[in-house]
N, CA, C and O atoms as a GROMACS GRO file, in nm:
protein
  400
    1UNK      N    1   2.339  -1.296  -5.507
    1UNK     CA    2   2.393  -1.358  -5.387
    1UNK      C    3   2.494  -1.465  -5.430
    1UNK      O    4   2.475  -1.561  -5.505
    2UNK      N    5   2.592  -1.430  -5.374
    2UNK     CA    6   2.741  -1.535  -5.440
    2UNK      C    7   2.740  -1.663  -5.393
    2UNK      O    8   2.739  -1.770  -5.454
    3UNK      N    9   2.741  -1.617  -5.179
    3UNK     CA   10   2.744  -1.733  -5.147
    3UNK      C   11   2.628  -1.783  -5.121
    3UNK      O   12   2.517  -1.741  -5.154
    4UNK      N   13   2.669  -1.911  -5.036
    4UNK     CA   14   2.526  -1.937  -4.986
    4UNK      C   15   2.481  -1.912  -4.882
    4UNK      O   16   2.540  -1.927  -4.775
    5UNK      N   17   2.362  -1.866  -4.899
    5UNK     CA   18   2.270  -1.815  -4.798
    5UNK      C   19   2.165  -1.903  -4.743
    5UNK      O   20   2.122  -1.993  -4.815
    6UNK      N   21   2.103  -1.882  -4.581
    6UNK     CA   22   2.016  -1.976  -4.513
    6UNK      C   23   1.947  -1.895  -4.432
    6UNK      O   24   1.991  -1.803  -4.362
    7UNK      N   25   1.822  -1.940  -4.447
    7UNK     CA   26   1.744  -1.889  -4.362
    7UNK      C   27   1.651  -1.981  -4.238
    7UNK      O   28   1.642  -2.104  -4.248
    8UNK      N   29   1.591  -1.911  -4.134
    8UNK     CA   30   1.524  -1.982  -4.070
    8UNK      C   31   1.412  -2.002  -4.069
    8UNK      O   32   1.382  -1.883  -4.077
    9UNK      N   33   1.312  -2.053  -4.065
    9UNK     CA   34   1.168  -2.067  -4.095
    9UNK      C   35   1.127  -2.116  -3.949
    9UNK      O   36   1.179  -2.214  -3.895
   10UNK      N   37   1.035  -2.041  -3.893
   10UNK     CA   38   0.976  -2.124  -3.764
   10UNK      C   39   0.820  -2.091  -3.772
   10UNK      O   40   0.778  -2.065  -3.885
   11UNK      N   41   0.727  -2.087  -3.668
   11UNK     CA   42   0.608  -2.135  -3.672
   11UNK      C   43   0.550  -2.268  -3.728
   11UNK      O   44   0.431  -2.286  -3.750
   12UNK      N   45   0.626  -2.339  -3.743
   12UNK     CA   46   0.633  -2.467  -3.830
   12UNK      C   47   0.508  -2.557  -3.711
   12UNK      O   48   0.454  -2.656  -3.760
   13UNK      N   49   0.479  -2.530  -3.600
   13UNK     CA   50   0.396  -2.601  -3.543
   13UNK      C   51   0.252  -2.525  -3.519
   13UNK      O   52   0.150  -2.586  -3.486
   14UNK      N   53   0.260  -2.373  -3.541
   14UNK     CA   54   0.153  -2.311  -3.598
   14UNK      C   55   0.042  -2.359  -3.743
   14UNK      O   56  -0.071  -2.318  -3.770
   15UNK      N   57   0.109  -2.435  -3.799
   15UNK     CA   58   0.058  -2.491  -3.941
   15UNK      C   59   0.061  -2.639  -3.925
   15UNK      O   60  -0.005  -2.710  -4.000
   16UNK      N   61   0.141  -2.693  -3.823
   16UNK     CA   62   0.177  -2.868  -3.785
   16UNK      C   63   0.224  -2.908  -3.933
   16UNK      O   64   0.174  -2.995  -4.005
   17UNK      N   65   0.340  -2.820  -3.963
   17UNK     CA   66   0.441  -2.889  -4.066
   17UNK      C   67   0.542  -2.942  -4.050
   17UNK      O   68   0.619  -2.966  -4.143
   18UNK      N   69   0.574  -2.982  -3.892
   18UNK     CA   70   0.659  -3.046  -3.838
   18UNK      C   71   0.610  -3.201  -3.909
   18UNK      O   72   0.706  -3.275  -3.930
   19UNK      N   73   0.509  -3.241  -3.937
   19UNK     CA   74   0.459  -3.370  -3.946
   19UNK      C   75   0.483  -3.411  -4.094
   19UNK      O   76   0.489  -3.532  -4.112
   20UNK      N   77   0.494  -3.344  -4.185
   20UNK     CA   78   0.540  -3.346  -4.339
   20UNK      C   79   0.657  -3.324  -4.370
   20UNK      O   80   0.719  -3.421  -4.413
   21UNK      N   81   0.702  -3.242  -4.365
   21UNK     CA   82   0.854  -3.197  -4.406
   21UNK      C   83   0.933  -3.266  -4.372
   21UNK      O   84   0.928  -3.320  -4.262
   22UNK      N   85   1.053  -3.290  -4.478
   22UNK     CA   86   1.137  -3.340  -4.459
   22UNK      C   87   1.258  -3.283  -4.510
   22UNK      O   88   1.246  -3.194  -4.593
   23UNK      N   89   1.420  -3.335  -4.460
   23UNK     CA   90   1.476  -3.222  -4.541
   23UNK      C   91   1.514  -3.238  -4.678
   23UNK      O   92   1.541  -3.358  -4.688
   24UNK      N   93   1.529  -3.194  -4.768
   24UNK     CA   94   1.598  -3.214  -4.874
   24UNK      C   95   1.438  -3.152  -4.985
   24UNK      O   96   1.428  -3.145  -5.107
   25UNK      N   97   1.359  -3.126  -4.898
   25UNK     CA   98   1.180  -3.082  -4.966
   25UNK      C   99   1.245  -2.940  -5.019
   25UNK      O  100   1.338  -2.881  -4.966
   26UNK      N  101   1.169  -2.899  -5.140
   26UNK     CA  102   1.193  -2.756  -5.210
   26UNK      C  103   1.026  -2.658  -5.137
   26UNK      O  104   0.909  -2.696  -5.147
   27UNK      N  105   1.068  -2.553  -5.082
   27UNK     CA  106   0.970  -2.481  -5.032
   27UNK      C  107   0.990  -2.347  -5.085
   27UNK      O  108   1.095  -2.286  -5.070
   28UNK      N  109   0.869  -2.293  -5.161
   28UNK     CA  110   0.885  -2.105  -5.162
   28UNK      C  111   0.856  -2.028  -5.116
   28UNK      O  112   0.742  -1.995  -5.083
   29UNK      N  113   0.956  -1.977  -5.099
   29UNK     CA  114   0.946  -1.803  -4.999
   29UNK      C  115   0.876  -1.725  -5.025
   29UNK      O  116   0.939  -1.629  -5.067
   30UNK      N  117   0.776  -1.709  -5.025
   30UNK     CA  118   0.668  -1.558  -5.100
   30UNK      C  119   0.658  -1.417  -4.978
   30UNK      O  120   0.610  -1.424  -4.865
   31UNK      N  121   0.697  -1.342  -5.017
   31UNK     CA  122   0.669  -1.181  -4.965
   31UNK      C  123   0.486  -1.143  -4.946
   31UNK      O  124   0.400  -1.112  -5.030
   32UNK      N  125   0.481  -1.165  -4.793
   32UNK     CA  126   0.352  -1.168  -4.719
   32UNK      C  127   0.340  -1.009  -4.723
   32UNK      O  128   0.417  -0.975  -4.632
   33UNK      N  129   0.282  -0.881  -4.783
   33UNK     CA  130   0.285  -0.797  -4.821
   33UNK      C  131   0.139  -0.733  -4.806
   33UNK      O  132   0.110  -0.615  -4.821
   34UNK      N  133   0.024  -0.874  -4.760
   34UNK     CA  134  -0.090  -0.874  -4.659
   34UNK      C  135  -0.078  -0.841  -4.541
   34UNK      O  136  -0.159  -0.761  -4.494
   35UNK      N  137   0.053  -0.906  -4.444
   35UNK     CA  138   0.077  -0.950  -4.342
   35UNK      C  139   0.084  -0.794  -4.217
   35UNK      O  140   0.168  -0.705  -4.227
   36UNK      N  141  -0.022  -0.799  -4.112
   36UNK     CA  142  -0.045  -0.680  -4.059
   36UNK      C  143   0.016  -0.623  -3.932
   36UNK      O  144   0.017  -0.515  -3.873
   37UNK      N  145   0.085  -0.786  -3.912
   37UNK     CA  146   0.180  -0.787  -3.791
   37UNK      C  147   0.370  -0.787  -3.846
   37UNK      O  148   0.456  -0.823  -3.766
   38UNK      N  149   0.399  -0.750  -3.962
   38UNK     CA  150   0.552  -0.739  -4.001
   38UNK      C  151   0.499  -0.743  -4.118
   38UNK      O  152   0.443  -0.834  -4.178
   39UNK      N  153   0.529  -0.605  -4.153
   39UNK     CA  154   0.550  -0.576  -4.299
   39UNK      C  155   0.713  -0.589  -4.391
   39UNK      O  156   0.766  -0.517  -4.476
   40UNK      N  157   0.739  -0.671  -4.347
   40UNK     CA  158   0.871  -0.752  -4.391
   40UNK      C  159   0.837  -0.935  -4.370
   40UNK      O  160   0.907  -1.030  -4.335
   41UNK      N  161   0.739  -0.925  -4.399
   41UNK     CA  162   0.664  -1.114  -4.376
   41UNK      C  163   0.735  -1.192  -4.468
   41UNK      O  164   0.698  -1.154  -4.579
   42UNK      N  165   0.815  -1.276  -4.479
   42UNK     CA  166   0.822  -1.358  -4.526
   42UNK      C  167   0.753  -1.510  -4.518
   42UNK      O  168   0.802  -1.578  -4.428
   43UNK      N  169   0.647  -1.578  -4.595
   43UNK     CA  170   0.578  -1.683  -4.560
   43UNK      C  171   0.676  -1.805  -4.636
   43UNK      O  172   0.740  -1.770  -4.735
   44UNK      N  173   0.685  -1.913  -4.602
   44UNK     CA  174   0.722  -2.042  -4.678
   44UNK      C  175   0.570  -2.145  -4.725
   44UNK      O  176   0.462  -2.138  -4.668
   45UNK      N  177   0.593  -2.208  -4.806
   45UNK     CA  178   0.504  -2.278  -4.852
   45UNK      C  179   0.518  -2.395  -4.934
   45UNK      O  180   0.585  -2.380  -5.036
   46UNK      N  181   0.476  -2.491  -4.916
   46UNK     CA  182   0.492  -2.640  -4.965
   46UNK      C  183   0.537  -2.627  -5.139
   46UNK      O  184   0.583  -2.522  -5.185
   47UNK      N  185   0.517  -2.738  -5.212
   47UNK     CA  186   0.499  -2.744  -5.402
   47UNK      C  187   0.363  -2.721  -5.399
   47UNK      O  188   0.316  -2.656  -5.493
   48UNK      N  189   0.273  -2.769  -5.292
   48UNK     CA  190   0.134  -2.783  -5.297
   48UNK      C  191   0.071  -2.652  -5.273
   48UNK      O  192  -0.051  -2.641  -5.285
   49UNK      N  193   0.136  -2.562  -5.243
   49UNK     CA  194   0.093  -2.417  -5.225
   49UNK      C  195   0.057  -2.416  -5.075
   49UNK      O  196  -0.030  -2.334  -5.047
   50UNK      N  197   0.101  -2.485  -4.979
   50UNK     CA  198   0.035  -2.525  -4.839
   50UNK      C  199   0.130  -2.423  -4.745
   50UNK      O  200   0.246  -2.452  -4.715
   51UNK      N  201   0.057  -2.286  -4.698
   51UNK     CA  202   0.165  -2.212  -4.583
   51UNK      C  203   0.199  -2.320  -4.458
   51UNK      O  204   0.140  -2.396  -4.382
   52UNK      N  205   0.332  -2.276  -4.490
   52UNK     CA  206   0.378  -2.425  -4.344
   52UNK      C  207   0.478  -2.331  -4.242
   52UNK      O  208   0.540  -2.376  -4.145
   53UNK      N  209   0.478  -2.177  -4.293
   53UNK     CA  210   0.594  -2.117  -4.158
   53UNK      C  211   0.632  -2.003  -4.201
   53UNK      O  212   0.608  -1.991  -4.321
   54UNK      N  213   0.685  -1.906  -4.153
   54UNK     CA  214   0.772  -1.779  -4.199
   54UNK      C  215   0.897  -1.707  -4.153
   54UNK      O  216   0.934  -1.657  -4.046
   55UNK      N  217   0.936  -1.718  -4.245
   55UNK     CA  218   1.064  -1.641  -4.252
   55UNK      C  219   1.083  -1.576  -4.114
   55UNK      O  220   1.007  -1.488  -4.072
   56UNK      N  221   1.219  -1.637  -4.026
   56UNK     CA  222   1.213  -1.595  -3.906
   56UNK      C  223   1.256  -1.433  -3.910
   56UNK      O  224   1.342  -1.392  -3.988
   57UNK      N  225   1.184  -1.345  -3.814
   57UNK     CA  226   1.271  -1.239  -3.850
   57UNK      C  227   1.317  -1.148  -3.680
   57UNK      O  228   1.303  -1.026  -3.681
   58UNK      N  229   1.341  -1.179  -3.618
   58UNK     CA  230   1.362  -1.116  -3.471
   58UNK      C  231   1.503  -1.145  -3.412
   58UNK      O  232   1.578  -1.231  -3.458
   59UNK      N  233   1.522  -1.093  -3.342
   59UNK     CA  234   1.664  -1.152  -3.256
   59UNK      C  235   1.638  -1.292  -3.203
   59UNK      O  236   1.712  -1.382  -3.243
   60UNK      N  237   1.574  -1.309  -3.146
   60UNK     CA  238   1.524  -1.454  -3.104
   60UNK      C  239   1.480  -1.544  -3.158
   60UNK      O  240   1.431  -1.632  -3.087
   61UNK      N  241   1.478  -1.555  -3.260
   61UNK     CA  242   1.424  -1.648  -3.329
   61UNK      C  243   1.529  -1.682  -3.445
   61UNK      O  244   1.576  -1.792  -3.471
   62UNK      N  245   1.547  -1.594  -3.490
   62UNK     CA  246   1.672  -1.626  -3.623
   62UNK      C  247   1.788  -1.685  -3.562
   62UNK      O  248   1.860  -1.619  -3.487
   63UNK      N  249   1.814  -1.824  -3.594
   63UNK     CA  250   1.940  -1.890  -3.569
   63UNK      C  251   2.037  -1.844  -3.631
   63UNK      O  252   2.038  -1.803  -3.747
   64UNK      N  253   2.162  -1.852  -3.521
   64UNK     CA  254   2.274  -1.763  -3.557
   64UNK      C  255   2.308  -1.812  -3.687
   64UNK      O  256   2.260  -1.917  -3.730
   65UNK      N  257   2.389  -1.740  -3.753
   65UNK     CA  258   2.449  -1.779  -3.925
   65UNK      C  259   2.338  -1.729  -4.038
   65UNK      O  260   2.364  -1.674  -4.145
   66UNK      N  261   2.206  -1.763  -3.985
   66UNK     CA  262   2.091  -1.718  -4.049
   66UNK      C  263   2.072  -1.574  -4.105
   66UNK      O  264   2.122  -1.479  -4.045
   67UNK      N  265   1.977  -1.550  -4.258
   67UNK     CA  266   1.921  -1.447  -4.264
   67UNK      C  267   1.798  -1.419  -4.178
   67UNK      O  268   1.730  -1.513  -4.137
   68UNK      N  269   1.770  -1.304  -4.152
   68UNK     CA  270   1.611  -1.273  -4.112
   68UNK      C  271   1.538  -1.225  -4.194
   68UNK      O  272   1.593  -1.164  -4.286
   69UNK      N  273   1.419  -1.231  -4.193
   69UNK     CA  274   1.307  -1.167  -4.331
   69UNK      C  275   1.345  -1.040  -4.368
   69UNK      O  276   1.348  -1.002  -4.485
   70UNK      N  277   1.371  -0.978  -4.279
   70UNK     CA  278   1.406  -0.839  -4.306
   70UNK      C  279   1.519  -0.825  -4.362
   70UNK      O  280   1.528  -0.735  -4.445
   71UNK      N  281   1.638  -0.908  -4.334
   71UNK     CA  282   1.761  -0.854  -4.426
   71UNK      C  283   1.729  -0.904  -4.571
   71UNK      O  284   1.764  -0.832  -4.666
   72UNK      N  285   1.639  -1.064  -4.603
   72UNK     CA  286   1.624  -1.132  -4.739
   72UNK      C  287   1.551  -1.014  -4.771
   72UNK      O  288   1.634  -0.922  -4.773
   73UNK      N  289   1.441  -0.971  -4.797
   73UNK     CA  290   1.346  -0.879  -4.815
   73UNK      C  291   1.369  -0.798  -4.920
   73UNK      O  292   1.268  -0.799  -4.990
   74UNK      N  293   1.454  -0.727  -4.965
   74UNK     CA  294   1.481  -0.631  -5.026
   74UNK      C  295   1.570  -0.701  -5.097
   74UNK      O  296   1.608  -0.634  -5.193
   75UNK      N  297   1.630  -0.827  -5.091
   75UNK     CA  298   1.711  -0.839  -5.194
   75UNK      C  299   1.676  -0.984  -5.231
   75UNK      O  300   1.760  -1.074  -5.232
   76UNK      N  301   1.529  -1.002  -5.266
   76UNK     CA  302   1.434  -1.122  -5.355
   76UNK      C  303   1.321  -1.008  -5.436
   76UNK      O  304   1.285  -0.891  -5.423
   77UNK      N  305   1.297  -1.111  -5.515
   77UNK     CA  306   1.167  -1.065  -5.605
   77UNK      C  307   1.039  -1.080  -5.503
   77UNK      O  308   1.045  -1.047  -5.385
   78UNK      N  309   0.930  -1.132  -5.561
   78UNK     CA  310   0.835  -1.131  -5.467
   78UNK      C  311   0.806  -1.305  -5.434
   78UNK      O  312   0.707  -1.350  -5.375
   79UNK      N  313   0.946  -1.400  -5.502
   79UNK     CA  314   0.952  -1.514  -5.422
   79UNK      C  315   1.061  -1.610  -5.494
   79UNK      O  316   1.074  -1.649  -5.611
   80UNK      N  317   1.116  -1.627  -5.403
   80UNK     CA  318   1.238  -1.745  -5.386
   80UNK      C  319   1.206  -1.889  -5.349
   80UNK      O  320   1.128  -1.921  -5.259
   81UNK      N  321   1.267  -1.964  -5.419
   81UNK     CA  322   1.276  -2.131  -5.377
   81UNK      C  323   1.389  -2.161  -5.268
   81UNK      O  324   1.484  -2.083  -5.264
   82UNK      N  325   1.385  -2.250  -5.192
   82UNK     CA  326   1.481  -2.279  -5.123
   82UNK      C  327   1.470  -2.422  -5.084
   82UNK      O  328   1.370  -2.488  -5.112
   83UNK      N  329   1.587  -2.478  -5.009
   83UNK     CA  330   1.591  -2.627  -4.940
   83UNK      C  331   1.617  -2.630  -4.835
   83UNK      O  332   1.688  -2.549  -4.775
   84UNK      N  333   1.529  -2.792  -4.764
   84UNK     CA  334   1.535  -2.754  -4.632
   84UNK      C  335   1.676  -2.819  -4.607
   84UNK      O  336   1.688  -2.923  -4.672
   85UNK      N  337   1.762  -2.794  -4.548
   85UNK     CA  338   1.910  -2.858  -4.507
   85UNK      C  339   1.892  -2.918  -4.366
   85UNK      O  340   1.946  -3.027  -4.345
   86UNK      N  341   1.795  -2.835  -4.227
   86UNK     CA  342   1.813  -2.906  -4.089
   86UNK      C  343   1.655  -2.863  -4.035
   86UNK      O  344   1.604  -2.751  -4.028
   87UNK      N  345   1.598  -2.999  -4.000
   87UNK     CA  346   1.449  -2.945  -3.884
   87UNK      C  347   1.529  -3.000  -3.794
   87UNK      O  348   1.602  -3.099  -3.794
   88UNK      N  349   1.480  -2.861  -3.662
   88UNK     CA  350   1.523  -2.856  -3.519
   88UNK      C  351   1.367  -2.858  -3.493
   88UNK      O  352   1.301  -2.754  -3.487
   89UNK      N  353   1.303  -3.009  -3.475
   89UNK     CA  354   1.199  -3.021  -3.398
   89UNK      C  355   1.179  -2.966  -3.271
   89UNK      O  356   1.066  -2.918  -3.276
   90UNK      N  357   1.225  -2.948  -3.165
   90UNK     CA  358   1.202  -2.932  -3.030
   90UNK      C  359   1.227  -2.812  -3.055
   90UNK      O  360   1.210  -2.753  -2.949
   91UNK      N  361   1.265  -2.726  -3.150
   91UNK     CA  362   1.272  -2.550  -3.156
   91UNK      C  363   1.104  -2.547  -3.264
   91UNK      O  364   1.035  -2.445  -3.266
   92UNK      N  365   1.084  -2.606  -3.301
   92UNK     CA  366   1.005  -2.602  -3.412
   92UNK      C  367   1.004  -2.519  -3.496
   92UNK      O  368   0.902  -2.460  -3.528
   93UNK      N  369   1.138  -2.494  -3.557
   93UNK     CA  370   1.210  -2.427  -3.685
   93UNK      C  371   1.248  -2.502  -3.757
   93UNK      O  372   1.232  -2.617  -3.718
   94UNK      N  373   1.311  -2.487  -3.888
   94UNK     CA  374   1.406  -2.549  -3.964
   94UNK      C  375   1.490  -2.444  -4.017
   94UNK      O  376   1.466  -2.324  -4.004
   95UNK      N  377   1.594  -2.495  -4.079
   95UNK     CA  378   1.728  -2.429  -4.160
   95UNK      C  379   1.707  -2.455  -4.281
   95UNK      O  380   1.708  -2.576  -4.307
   96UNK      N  381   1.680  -2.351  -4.407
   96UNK     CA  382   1.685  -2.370  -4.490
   96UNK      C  383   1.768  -2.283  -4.587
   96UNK      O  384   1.776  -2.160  -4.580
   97UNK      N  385   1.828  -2.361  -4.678
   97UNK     CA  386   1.918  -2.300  -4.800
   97UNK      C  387   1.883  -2.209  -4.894
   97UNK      O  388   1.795  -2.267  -4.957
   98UNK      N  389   1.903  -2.068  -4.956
   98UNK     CA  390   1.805  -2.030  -5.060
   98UNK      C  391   1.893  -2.106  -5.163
   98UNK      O  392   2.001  -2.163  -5.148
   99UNK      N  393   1.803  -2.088  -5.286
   99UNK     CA  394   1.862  -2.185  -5.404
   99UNK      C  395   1.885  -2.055  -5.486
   99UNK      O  396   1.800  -1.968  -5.475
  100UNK      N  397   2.012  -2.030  -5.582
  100UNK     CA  398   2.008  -1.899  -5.709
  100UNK      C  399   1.876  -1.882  -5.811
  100UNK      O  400   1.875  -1.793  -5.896
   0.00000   0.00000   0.00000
């Protein structure tokens, strides 16, 4: 990936990681490959190993400019680091950067 790429992470109030995160925090992307409701899951997760949200992947939910789980999916290993760049509290998502 040349340029840079961003993704959206929401459920962030499913886990109440609205209350920790901040931006500029390093979170990894791991391939939810358990996951029985989207087998294209992407989960995020703290340094602490703490699930805090996943990889948005729908029309509605993925903020425009954004990847969705499904397009990252096939072109990560089975997990990426990234940064958070913007929390949209009142969406209870954030914008995050992948890192190379």
């Amino acid at each position: 990936m040349d340029k840079k790429i961003y993704v959206t992470i929401n459920h962030l109030d499913d886990f109440e990681s609205q209350m920790f995160l901040k931006t500029e925090d390093v979170l990894v992307l791991k391939k939810d490959k358990k996951n029985t409701y989207d087998d294209e899951a992407i989960a995020a997760y703290t340094k602490d190993n703490y699930k805090c949200g996943y990889v948005a992947n729908s029309v509605h939910s993925v903020a425009r400019g954004t990847y969705s789980a499904g397009r990252m999916y096939d072109h990560i290993e089975d997990e990426v680091k990234c940064t958070i760049r913007f929390i949209l509290v009142e969406e209870g998502c954030l914008i995050a950067e992948i890192k190379e």
